[in-house]
N, C-alpha and C positions, 0 to 999 in steps of 0.2 A: 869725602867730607864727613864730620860727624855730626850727624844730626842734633844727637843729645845734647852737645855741646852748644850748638845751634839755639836750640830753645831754654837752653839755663841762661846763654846770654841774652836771650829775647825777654826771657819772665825777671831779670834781673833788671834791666832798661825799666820794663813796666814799672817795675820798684819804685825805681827812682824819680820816673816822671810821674807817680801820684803824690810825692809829694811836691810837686807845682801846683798850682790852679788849673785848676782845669774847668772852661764852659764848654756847655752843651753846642752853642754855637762859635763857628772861631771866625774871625773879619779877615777878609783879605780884599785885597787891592781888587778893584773893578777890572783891571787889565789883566788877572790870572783865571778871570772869571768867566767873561765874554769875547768873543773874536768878534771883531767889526765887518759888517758884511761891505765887502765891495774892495778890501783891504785887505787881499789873502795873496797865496807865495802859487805861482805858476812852476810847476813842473816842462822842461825841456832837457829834450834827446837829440845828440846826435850819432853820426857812424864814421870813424874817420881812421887814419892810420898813422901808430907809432915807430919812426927812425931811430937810428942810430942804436938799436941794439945789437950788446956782441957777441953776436949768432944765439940770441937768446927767444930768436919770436919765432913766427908759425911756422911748422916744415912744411915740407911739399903735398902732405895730404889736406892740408886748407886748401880745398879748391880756390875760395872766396878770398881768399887774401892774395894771390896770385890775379886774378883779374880785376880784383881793387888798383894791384900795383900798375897795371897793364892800363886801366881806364887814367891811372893819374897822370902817368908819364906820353899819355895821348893829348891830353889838356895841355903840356910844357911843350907841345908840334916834336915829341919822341916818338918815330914811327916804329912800330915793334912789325917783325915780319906775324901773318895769320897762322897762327898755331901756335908761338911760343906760349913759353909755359916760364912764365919769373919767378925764379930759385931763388931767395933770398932771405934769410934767415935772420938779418938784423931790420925785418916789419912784421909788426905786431898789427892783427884788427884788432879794433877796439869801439866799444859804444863809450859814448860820455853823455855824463847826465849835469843838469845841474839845477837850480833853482832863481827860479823871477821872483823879487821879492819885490813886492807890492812898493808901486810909487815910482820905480826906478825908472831914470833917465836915458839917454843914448847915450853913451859914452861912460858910464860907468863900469866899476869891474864888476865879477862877481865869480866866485868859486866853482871850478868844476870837479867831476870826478870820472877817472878814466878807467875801465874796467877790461880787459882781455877776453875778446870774443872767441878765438883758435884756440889754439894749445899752446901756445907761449908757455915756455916757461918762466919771464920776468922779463918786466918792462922797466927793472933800473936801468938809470942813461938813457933813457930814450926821451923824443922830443914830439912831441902833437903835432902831426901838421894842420893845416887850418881846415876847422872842423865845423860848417854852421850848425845852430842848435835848434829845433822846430819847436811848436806848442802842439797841440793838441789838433788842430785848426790846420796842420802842415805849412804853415807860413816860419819864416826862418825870423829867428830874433835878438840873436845873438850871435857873435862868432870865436871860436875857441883856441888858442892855440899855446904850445909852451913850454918848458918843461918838465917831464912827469916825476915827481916826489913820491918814491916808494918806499915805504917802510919794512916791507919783509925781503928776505932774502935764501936764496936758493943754491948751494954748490955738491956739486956733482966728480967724483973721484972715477979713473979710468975701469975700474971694477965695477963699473956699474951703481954703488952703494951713494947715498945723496942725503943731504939733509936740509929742512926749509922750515924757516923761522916767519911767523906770521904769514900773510900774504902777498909773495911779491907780483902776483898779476893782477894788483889792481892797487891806484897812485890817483893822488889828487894834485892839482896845478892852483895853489891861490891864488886868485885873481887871474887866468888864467884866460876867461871869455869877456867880451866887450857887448853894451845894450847894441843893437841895432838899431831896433823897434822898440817903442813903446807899447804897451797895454793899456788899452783905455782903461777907464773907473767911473761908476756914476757916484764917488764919492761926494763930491762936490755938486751935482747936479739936481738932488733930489731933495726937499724942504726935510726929510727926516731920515735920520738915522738908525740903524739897527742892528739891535746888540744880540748877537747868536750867543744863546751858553752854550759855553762846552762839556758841561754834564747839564739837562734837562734837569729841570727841576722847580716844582710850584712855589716852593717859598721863597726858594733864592729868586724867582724872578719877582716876586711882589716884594721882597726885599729891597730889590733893585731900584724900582719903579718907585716906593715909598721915599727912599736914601736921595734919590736923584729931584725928586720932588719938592720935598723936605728942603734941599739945598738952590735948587732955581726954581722952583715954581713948577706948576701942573702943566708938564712938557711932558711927561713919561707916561706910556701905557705899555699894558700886557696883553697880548691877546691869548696867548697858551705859555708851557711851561719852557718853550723853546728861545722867544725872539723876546726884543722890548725894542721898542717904537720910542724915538725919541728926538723932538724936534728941536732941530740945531741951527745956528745962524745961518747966514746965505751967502756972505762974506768970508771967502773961502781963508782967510787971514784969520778973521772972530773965528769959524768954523773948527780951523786946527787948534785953537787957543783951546776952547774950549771943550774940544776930547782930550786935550791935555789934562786939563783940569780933572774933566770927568772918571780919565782912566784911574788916577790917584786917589780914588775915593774907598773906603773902608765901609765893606756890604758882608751884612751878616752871611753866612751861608747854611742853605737848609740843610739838616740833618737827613744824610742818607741813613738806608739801611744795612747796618755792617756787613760784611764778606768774610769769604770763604776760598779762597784763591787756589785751586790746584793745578799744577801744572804735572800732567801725564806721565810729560818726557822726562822731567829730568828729578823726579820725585819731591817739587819743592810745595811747603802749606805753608802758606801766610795767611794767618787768622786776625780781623781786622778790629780794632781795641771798640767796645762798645757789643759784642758780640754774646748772648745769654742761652743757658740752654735752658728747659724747664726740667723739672726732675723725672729721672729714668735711671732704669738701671742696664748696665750694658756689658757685657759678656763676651770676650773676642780669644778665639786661639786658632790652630792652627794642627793639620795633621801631617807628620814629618812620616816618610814611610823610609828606610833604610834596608839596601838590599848588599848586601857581603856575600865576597865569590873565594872560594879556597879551591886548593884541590889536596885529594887523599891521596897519598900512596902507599901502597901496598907492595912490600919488598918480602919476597923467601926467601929464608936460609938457602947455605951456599948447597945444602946434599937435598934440598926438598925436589929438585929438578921443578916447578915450573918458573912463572914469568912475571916481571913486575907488573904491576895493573896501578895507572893514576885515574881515579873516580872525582868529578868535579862536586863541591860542597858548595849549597848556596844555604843562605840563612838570610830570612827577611822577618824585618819587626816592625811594627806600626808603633809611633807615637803621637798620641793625640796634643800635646804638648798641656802646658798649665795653664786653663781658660779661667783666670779672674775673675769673679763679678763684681761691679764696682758699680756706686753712684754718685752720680751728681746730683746735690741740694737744686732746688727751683731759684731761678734766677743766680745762679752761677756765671761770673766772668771771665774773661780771658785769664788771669790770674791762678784761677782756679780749674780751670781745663790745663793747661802748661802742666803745671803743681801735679795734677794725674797722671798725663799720660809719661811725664818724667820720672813719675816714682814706675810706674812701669815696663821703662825701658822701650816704649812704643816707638816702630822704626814711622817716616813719613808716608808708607804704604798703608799699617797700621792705623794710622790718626785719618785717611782718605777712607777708607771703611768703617770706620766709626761714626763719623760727619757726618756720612751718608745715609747712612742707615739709620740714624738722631734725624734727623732732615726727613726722610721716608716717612718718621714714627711720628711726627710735627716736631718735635721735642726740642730744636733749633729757631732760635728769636733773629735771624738773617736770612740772608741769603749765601747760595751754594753757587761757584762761577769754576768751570774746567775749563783750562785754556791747555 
């Protein structure tokens, strides 16, 4: 990737979107805002086994898929004699996961996903057998079964040599599990409701509380920067109406403090628009050392009588490379960091050490975040 490239089209974007309007504060919908407590998505797992593969699932060294196959075909009154060992190459173990989403009924679908627990090498064509799904609680809530939709794919030439596109050991089934069980909710049961922000925050929640106030009357309180308290009809009819409503409402949001985004792994900086540095001057190079291996030979004439001799030549040079001093004005913006480290050719390693070290010095009006 070219980074360079990277951030001319990043300070170019910037360009364009100054001249839009731009507020301090920007409104967004109530619903991007808050998550409603007692109206959240339940995670469920199950353990089950995929058919009809062509010879594409666990070998013989899955122990666990071979006494899977053994415990299933005991349920169907298949007596296997005590000791077999099921060889079979078209079943795959597999965990499946999938998701309760809040509200749901019995008999609804809902999407699973099938994942290769062995050595599979690919579960295209193959078929779920019926797989129940737990909570957290080990009570079964769902049951799954179908067949599995893979995307990637894997072939394999008699030499040994092979090639695999995406991942074929792991497939999802739309609709694929049925509710069993319901999940309770004291949605409905408790005179108030409460709205979780999903980023914390003091103003947005007085924001909240103010907007919602402002619009039905003194229902809404704040007790911290977390929750708002908000009392809702009893009528569980009025009640959905009216988070209808509520959700649709346009709430200012508090201004955080900008970021600083690095990522380790894959050398990415995302520097967050609003972000100032104070003035400083900053200095950054590097010492390249080069070490070069020859060898000498030494050849005599044909009447000298002796013997060729090859003597190894090493040459090592130190470069400190070209340490720039450069500054930034006080209250400098994103605009103007970009504009620098681009006239300097600065790689994303580069700009992580500078930040840093700006950050150390105070000389950063944000925060610093390594992910």
């Amino acid at each position: 990737m070219n980074f360079r490239k990277l951030y001319v089209s990043l300070a170019v974007l910037l360009s364009l979107g100054a001249l839009a309007p731009v507020t301090a504060q920007a409104a967004q919908a109530l619903r991007n805002l808050v998550a409603i407590e007692g109206m959240r998505d339940n995670p469920l797992v199950g353990y089950g086994l995929v058919v009809g593969l062509n010879g594409s699932g666990d070998s013989t060294q899955v122990k666990f898929s071979s006494q899977s196959v053994l415990n299933m075909l005991k349920q169907f009154g298949v007596k296997v004699p005590d000791g077999t060992d099921a060889k079979s190459k078209n079943v795959a173990t597999v965990m499946v996961s999938a998701v309760f989403p809040p509200g749901y009924r019995k008999g609804q679908p809902i999407d699973v996903v099938v994942s290769s627990m062995g050595d599979a090498k690919s579960l295209r064509g193959g078929a779920l057998l019926l797989t129940p799904l737990r909570a957290a609680d080990g009570e079964t809530y769902a049951l799954a079964q179908g067949n599995v939709v893979v995307g990637g794919f894997s072939a394999q030439g008699k030499s040994g040599s092979s090639i695999t596109v995406n991942t074929p050991t792991s497939g999802r089934i739309p609709s694929g599990a049925t509710i069993e069980r319901e999940i309770p909710t004291d949605f409905t049961s408790k005179p108030t409701v409460r709205l979780s922000l999903r980023h914390p925050h003091f103003q947005t929640a007085i924001n909240i509380v103010d907007s919602i106030n402002k619009r039905f009357g003194d229902i809404a309180t704040a007790s911290d920067a977390t929750s708002v308290d908000v009392v809702a009809p009893t009528n569980p009819t009025q009640r959905v109406a009216f988070m209808a409503k509520l959700e649709s409402m346009n709430v200012d949001v508090g201004e955080d403090a900008p970021k600083v985004v690095f990522n380790s792994r894959t050398g990415t900086v995302v520097i967050a628009e609003g972000l100032r540095v104070r003035a400083a001057a900053v200095t950054h190079g590097s010492l390249k050392v080069v070490i070069s291996e020859s060898t000498k030979v030494s050849q005599p004439n044909a009447l000298a009588g002796g013997t060729t001799v090859a003597s190894p030549q090493s040459q090592v040079t130190a470069d400190q490379g070209r340490a720039e001093m450069f500054k930034w004005p006080a209250g400098a913006k994103l605009q103007s960091i970009i504009d620098v480290v681009n006239s300097l050719g600065a790689t994303p390693d580069d700009i992580m050490a500078i930040l840093q070290a700006l950050d150390q010095a105070g000389a950063i009006e944000g925060e610093l975040v390594v992910i």
